[in-house]
N, C-alpha and C positions, 0 to 999 in steps of 0.2 A: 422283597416279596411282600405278600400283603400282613405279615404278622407285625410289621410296626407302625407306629406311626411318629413324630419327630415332636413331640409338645413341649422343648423348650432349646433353645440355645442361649449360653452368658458368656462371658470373657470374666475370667477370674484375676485377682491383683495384681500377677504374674504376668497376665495380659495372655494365658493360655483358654483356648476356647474349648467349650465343653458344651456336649449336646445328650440331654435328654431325651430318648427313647422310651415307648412306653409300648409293651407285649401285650394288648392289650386281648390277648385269646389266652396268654397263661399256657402258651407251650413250653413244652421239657425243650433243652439243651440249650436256654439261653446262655450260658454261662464261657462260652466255648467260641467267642470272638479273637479277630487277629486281622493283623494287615489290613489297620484303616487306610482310607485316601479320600481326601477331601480336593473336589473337582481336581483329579487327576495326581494330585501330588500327595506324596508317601505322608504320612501325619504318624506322631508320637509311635516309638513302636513298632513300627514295620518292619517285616524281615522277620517277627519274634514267633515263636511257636505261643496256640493261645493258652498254654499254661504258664508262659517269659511274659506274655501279656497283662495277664491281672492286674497290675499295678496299675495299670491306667485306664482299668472302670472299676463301678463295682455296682452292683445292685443294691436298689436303696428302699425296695419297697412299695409302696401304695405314694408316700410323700418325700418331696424333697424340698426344703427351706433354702431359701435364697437370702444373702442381706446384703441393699445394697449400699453406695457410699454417702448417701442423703440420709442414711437411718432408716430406708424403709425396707419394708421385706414382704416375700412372695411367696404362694408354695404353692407347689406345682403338683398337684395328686393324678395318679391314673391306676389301673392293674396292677401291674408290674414293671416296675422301672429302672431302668438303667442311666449309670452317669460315663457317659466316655468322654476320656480328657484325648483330645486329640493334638495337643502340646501349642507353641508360640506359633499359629498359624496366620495372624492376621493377613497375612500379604496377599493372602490364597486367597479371602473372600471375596465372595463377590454377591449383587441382588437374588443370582439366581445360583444355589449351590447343589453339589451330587454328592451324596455318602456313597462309601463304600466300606462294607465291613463281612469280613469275611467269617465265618464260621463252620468248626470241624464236623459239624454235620451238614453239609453243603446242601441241600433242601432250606434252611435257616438263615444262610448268606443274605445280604443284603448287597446290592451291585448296582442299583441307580434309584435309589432313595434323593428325594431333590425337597430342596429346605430353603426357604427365604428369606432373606435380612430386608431391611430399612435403612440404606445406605446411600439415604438421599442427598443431595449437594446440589449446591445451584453455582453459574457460574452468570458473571452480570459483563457487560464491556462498554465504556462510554470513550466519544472522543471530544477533545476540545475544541476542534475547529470541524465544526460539518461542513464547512464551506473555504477551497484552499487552492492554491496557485505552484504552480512550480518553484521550490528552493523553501517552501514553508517547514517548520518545522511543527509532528503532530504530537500530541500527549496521551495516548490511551489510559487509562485508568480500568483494572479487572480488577475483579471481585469474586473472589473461592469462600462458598461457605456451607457448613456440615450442618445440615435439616435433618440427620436423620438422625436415631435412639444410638449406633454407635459411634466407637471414635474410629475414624477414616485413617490410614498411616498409607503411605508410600502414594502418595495423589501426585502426580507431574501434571504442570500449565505451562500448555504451547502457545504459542501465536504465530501465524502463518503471516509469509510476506507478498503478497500478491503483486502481481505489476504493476509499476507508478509510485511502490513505497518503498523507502530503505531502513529496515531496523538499525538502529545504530547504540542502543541502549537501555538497559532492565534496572529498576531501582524498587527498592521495597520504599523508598522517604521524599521520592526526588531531589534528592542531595547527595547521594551515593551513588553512579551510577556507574553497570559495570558491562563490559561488552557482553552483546550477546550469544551466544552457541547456535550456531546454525548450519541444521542439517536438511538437505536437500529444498531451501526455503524456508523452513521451517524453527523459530527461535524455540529454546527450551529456557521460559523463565523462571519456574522452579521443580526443584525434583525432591521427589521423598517426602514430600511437605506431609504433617499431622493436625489435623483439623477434631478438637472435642467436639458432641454434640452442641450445636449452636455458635461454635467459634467459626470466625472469619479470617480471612487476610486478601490484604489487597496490595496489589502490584502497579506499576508505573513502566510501560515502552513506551521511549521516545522513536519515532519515524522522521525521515524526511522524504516527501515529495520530490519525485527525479522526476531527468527532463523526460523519461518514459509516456507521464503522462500524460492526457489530450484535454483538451477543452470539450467541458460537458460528461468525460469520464464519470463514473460512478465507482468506484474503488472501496470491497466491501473487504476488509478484516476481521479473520475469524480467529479467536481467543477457544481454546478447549481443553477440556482435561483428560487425562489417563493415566496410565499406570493402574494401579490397582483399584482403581473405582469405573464405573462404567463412562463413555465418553457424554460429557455433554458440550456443549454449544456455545457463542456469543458472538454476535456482529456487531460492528460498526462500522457506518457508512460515512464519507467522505466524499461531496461533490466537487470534482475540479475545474476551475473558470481559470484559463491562461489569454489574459488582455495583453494586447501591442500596442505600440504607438507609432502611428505612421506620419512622417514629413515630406512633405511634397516639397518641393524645389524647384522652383524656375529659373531657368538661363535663357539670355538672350548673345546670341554671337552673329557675326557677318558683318559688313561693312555698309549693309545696308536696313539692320536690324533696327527697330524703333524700340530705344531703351525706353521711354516713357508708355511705352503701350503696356494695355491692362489686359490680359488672356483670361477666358471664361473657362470654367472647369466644372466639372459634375463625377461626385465619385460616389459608388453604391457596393455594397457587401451583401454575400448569396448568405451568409449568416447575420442572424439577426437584424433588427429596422435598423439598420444605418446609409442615409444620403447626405449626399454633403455637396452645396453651391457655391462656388467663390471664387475669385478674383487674384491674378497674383501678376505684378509685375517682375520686372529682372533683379536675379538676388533674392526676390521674397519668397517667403514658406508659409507653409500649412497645416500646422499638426494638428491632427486625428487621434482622439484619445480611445482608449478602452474599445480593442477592435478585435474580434474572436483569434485566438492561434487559430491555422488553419483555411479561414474563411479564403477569398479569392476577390480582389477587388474588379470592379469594373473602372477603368478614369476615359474620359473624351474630353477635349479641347477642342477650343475654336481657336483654328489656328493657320487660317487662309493667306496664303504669301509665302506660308514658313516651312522648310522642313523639319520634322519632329524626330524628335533620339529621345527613350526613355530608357530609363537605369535604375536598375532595381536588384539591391545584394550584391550590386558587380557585377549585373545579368543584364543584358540590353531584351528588352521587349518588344517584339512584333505586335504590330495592327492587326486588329484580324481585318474580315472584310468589312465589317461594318462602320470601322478604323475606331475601333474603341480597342485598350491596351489593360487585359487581362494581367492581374498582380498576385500570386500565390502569398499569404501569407504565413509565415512560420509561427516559430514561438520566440523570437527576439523581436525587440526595434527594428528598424527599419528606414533609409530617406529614400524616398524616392527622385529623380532628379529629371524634370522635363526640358529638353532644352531644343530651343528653335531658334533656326538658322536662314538668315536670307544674306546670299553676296547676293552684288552686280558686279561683273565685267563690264568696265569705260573703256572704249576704242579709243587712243589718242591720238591712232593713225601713225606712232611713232612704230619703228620697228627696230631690230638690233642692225639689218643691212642699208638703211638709211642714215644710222646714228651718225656714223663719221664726216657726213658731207653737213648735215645741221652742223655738227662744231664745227667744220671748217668755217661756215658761212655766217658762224654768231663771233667766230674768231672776226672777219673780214667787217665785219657792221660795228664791231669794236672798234676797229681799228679806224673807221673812219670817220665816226664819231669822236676818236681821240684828236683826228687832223683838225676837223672842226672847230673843234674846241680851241684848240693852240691857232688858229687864224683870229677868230674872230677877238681871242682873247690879245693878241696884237695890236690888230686895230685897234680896241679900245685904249690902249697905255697911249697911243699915237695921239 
C-alpha cells in the first residue's frame, strides 16, 4: 500500500538479507507484520502468528546505522522505521524484487511492494580460430564477472552447441579438462558458481568442427548465464572454409589410341574465380588445390576420334548437351579419371570357316618346299 516506502536493503555477516522500510505517514499498527515472501518464496518466518514474528524485525526509529566490511558506515534516517530480517535468502534475488508482508490489520499489508538490487554481471566469449575447416579443433574462452554492489551466489554458465560444432570439453586452466553435461544441446559449464563485487572467472570449452558443416557456414556460439541472476549473452563467431583437392586423370586405351597425344582441357568452378587450362597426356594428372566443398565443376576436352568415360567417387558422369561433364563436389578429395578410347577393327579376310583349308594348304607348300630342298641339296654333293 502506499504507507511505505523501501529505503534500504544489506546482507548481514550471516549473509541474511534485511530491508528497511520507512512509514513514512506515522500510522498505528505498524507493529503487527507476518508471513514475509520475497518474490514469491516464504522468507524467515512464515507460517508465524505476528506476535511468533517479532523476532525478525523490530523498529528502530528515525535512524539506523550500518557498518560495513571496508570500515565505513551509513545511516539510513526516515519517520519511522522498520528492520525486517527476511533470513539466508540470497538465491531468491533478483534485479527486480516483490515484498510481501502481511499485517493483522489487513488495510496495512503490504502485497507487491517491488525493490531493486544492482546485480549487475557481464558475460564476455572469444574464440581462437574465426576462421576453420572441418576436423579443427575450437578454444572458446568465457568470461563471468560481478559489476554490481552485491555478491551474486548460485550463477550457472551455459554454452549452447549449435550445428557444425561438437562440445567435447570444459576446463577452468586448460589443463584439466572434464566432459561436458549436456542437456538438450546445451553444455552446463558451471553451476552454483559465487562471484564478489568485482571478482571474475573464466572458463575454457573445447569444440570441434564436424563434417555437419558447409563452406562459407557462419556458426555463431552463444555462452549465457542463469540460475539466479538475470540471463545475459555472448557470441562468437566462426567462419567455415572446407577446400578439396581435385586430380584429373588421363587414360588412354584401344589399339588404336595415340599414347603420345597431349588432350586440351578447360575446368571452371560455379564457386568462387576458379579456371583452369591444361594439357595432359596418358598416365598424367592434374591437381586442383583449394576448391570450395560443395562447388560443381565444369571439365570439356578436346577429344576428336575418342570416346570419353569420366569417373568421379566411383560415379561415371554423363555429357550433358553441350558435352561438357558437370562434377559435384563434396567435402573430401577427390580423382577424377578421364579416359579415351579409340579401337580399329582390321579385316584379315581370315575367318574360323576358312581356317582349316589355309592349314591344309601351308601344310602342303611346306611340304614341298621340304622336297625341294632335299633335291637340289643332292645335286650339289654330286
Amino acid at each position: 500500500n502506499d504507507h511505505y516506502t523501501v529505503v534500504g536493503v544489506y546482507i548481514a555477516a550471516n549473509e541474511e538479507i534485511h530491508l528497511i522500510l520507512d512509514n513514512d505517514k506515522n500510522t498505528a499498527n505498524q507493529t503487527r507484520f507476518y508471513n514475509p515472501m520475497l518474490n514469491g518464496q516464504e522468507a524467515a518466518g512464515y507460517g508465524l502468528s505476528f506476535t511468533n514474528y517479532e523476532p525478525y524485525w523490530y523498529e528502530a526509529g528515525t535512524t539506523i546505522s550500518l557498518s560495513f566490511p571496508d570500515s565505513t558506515t551509513k545511516e539510513v534516517t526516515g519517520v519511522r522505521l522498520f528492520d525486517f530480517n527476511l533470513g539466508q535468502m540470497m538465491s531468491y534475488l533478483n534485479e527486480e524484487n516483490t515484498l510481501q508482508m502481511l499485517n493483522q490489520a489487513d488495510g496495512f499489508s503490504i502485497r507487491g511492494m517491488t525493490f531493486y538490487l544492482n546485480l549487475g554481471h557481464t558475460i564476455t566469449k572469444e574464440v581462437n580460430k574465426p576462421l576453420a575447416t572441418i576436423g579443427d579443433e575450437l578454444i572458446y574462452t568465457v568470461v563471468v564477472e560481478n559489476t554490481g554492489e552485491l555478491t551474486l551466489s548460485g550463477i550457472n554458465v551455459y554454452d549452447d552447441q549449435p550445428e557444425g560444432i561438437s562440445v567435447t570439453g570444459v576446463s577452468e586452466d586448460m589443463e584439466t579438462w572434464n566432459d561436458p553435461v549436456l542437456t538438450d544441446g546445451v553444455a552446463l559449464v558451471a553451476a552454483g558458481l559465487t562471484l564478489l563485487p568485482g571478482e571474475s572467472k573464466t572458463y575454457y570449452i573445447k569444440a570441434t568442427v564436424t563434417e555437419d558443416a558447409n563452406d562459407g557456414d557462419v556458426i555463431i556460439n552463444t555462452a549465457f548465464t542463469g540460475g539466479n541472476v538475470p540471463r545475459k549473452e555472448a557470441d562468437a563467431e566462426v567462419k567455415i572454409e572446407v577446400k578439396v583437392k581435385v586430380t584429373i586423370k588421363k587414360v588412354i586405351t584401344g589399339n588404336f589410341g595415340d599414347l603420345g597425344r597431349k588432350f586440351s582441357f578447360s575446368v571452371t568452378s560455379d564457386k568462387g574465380n576458379h579456371s583452369y587450362n591444361f594439357e595432359l597426356g596418358n598416365n598424367q594428372t592434374k591437381v586442383l588445390e583449394n576448391l570450395p566443398a560443395g562447388a560443381v565443376l565444369t571439365l570439356t576436352e578436346e577429344s576428336a576420334g575418342y570416346s570419353v568415360t569420366v569417373m568421379a567417387a566411383g560415379n561415371e558422369i554423363e555429357a550433358n548437351e553441350e558435352n561438357e561433364y558437370l562434377i559435384p563436389l563434396g567435402k573430401n578429395d577427390v580423382t577424377v579419371t578421364v579416359t579415351n578410347h579409340s579401337n580399329i577393327d582390321i579385316n584379315t579376310g581370315i575367318n574360323l570357316d576358312s581356317l582349316p583349308y589355309i592349314i591344309i594348304l601351308a601344310l602342303v607348300i611346306i611340304g614341298i618346299a621340304v622336297l625341294l630342298i632335299r633335291r637340289y641339296g643332292i645335286r650339289s654333293e654330286d
